[in-house]
C-alpha positions in Angstrom: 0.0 0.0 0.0 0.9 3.6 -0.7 1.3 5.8 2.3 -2.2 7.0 0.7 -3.8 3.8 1.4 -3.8 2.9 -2.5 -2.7 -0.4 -3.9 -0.1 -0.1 -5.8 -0.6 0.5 -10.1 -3.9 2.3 -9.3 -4.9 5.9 -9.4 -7.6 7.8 -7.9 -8.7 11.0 -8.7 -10.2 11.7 -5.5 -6.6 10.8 -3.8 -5.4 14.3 -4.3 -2.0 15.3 -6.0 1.0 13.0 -5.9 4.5 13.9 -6.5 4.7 11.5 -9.9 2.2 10.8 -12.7 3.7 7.1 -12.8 0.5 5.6 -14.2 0.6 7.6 -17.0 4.5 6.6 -17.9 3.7 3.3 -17.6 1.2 2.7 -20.0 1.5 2.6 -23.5 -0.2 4.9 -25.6 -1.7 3.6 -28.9 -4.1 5.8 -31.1 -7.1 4.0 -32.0 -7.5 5.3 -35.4 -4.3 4.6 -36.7 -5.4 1.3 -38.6 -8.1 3.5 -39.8 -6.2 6.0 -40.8 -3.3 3.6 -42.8 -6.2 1.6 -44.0 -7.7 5.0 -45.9 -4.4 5.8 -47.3 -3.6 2.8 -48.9 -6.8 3.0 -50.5 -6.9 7.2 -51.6 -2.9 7.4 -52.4 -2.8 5.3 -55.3 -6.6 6.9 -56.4 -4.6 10.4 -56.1 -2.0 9.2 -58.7 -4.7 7.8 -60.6 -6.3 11.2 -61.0 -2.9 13.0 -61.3 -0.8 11.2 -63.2 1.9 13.6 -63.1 1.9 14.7 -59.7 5.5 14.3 -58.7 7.6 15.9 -55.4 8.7 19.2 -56.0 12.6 19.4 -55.4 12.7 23.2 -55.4 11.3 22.7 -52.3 12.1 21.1 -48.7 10.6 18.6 -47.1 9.2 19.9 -43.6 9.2 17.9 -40.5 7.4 18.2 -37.6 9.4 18.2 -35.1 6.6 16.8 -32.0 8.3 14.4 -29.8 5.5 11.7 -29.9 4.4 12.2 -33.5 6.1 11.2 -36.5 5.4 12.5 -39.2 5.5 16.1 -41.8 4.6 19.4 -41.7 4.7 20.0 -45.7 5.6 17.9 -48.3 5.4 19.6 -51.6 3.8 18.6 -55.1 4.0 20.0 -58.3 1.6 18.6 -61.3 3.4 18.5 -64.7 
């Protein structure tokens, strides 16, 4: 027990503040739309290409990043149709 009275690996929000948010670090977060959200790109990327057949990257400019450290992922990633 914690000097609270709380078993250990539980949380209570009546318990008042503690000194650590140790729950929190010990879970692992996991979106729940991210199999949604792969499954809809695989199907609309290769439709987009489809549709614009000559979309390609546009070198003149640079690839953004975002720079969030829990998120992967860009902030621009620029397209030119020819």
């Amino acid at each position: 027990m914690t000097p609270r009275g709380i078993p250990p690996r539980t949380a209570s929000i009546s318990s008042g503040p503690t000194r650590a948010i140790w729950p929190l670090a010990a879970v692992r977060i996991f979106c729940l739309g991210a199999p949604l959200a792969r499954a809809e790109a695989q199907v609309a990327i290769p439709f987009l290409f489809e549709r614009f057949a000559g979309l390609r990257l546009d070198t003149r400019q640079a690839i953004e990043h975002k720079h969030v450290p829990v998120f992967n992922g860009l902030r621009a990633l620029w397209v030119r149709a020819d």
